[in-house]
C-alpha positions as CSV (number, residue, x, y, z in Angstrom):
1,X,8.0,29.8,69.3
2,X,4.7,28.8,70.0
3,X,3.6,28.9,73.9
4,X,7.0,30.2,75.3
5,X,6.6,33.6,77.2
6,X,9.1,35.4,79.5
7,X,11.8,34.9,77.4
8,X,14.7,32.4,78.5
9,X,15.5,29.6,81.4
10,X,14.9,30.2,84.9
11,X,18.2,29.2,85.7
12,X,19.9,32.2,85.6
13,X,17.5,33.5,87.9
14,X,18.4,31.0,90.1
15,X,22.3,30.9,90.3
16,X,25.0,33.5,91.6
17,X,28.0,34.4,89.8
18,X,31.8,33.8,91.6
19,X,34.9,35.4,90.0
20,X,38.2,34.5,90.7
21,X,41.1,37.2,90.5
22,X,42.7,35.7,87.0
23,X,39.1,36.5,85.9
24,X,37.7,33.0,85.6
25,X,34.1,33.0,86.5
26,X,31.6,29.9,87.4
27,X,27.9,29.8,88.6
28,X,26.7,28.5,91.8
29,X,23.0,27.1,92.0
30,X,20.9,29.5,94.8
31,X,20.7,28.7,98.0
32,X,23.9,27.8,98.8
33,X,26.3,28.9,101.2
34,X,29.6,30.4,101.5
35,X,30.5,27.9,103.2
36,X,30.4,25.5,100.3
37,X,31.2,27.5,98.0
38,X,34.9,28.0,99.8
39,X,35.2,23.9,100.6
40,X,36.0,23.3,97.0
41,X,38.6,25.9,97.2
42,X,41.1,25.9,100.2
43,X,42.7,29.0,101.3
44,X,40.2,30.9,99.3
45,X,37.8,33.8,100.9
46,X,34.2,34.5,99.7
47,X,33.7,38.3,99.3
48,X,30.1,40.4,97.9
49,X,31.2,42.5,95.0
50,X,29.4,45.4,96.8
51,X,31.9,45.4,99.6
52,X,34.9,45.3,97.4
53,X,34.2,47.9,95.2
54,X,33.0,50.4,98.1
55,X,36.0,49.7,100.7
56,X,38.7,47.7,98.7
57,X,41.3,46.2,100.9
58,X,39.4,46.8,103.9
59,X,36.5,44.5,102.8
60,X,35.2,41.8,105.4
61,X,34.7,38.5,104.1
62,X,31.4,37.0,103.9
63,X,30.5,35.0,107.2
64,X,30.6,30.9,106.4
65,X,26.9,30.6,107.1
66,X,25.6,33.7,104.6
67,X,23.8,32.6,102.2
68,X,24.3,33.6,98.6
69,X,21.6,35.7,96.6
70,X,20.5,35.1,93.1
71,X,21.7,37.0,90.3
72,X,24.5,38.5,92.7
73,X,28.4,38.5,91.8
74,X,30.8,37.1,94.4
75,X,34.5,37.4,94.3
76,X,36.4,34.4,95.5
77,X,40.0,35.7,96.5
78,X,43.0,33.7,97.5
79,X,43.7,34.7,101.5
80,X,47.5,35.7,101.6
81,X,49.8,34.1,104.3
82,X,49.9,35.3,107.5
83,X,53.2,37.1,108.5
84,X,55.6,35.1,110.6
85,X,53.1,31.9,110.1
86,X,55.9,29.8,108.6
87,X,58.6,30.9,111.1
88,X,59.1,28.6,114.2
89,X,59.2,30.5,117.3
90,X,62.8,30.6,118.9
91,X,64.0,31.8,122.3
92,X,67.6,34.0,123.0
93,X,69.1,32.7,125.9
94,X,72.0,34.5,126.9
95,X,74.8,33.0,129.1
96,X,74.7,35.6,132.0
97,X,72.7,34.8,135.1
98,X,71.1,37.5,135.9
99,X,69.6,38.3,139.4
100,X,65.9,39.0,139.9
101,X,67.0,43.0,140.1
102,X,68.5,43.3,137.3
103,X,66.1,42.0,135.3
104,X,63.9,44.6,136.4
105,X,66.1,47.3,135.9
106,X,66.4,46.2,132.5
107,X,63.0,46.1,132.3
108,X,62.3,49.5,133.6
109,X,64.4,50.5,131.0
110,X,62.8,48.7,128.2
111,X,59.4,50.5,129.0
112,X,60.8,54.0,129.5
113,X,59.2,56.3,127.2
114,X,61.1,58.4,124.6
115,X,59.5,61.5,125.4
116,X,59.8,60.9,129.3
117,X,61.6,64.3,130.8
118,X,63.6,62.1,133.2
119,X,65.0,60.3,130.6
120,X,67.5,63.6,129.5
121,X,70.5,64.1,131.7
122,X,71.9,67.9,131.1
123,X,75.4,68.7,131.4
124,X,76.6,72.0,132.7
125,X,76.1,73.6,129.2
126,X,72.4,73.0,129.3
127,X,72.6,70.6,126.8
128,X,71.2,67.0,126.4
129,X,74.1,64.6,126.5
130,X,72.3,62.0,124.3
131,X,72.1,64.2,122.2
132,X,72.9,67.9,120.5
133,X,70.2,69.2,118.3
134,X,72.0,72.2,115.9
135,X,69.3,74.1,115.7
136,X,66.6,75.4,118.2
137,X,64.4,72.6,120.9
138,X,61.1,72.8,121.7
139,X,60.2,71.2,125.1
140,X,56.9,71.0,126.3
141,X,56.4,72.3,130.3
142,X,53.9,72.0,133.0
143,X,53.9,75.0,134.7
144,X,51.6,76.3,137.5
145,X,49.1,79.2,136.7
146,X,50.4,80.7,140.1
147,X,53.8,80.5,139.4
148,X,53.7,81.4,135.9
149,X,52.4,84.3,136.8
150,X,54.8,85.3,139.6
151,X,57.5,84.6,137.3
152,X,56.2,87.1,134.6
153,X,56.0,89.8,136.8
154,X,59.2,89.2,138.5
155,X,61.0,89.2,135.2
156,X,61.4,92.2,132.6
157,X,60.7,90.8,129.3
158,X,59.5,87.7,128.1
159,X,63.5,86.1,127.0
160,X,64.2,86.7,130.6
161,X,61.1,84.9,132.1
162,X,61.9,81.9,129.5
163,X,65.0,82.0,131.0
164,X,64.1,81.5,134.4
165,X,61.9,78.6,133.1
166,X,64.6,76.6,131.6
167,X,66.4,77.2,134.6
168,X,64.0,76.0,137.3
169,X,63.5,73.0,135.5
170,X,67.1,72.3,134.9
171,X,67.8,72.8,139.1
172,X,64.6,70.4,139.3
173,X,62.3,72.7,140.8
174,X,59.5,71.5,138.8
175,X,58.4,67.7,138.9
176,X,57.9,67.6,135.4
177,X,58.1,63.5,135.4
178,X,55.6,63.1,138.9
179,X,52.7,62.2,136.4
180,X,54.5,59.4,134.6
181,X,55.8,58.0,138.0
182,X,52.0,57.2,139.1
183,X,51.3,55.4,136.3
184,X,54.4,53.2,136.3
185,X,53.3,50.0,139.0
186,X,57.4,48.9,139.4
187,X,58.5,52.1,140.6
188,X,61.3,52.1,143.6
189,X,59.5,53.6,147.0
């Protein structure tokens, strides 16, 4: 009893406290660094309990150089395998020789965009030929003010002006792909 006053060992104010995910926990002597904290465990990430319990999954792990605070709780968390790491990586080769055009038709084709206007071919029936939807389409036009207007007043009700529409694009009287063309750098002049 006798001259002791504060009540305990100043280690605990000195050391930091790591868990592990089975729940094991140890004490690190302050200052220390993440670093060498994570040496004695390979494949093992240091993380501040603060950020795990705020942002979960989307926690960043503490920086090698940090250095840990007293009385704090650290999580030490096994860092999972990357994706595709153990694969080796492996080439097709194909037994066609192909020329120097073809391979850039093909990869015109590759980059075509699914929603790219040019890309649908209509037979006489008005229909895609890739494809025929049952039910009704939705396509999304660029139309000129001018010319929306003009075609309005030209027609009597709206079905008929919709009409006229679908079938000025389907002539090709509107350039509905001429804004995809100048952003394409391989296109055929």
């Amino acid at each position: 009893m006798g001259n002791a006053m504060g009540g305990g060992s100043r280690r605990s104010k000195r050391t930091a406290k790591v868990m592990k995910i089975n729940g094991e926990t140890f004490k690190i002597r302050t200052p220390t660094t993440a670093f060498q904290v994570t040496t004695h465990h390979p494949n093992h990430l240091l993380y501040d309990s603060q950020s795990i319990t705020q942002l979960g999954l989307r926690a960043k792990p503490l920086d090698p150089h940090h250095q840990l605070k007293p009385k704090t709780l650290y999580f030490l968390l096994h860092l999972p395998p990357l994706p595709g790491s153990h694969r080796p990586l492996s080439r097709v080769r194909s037994d066609l020789c192909s020329s120097a055009s073809d391979r850039l038709e093909c990869l015109m084709l590759s980059r075509r965009s699914v929603s790219d206007l040019q890309s649908f071919r209509l037979d006489p029936d008005g229909m895609s030929t890739a494809c025929r939807p049952t039910g009704p389409v939705q396509i999304k036009l660029r139309v000129p003010r001018e010319e929306f207007e003009r075609l309005m007043k030209e027609s009597k009700s709206k079905v008929e002006a919709a009409e006229r529409i679908v079938d000025l694009w389907k002539t090709g009287g509107m350039c509905s792909g001429q804004a995809r063309e100048k952003r394409v750098s391989f296109v055929k002049q």
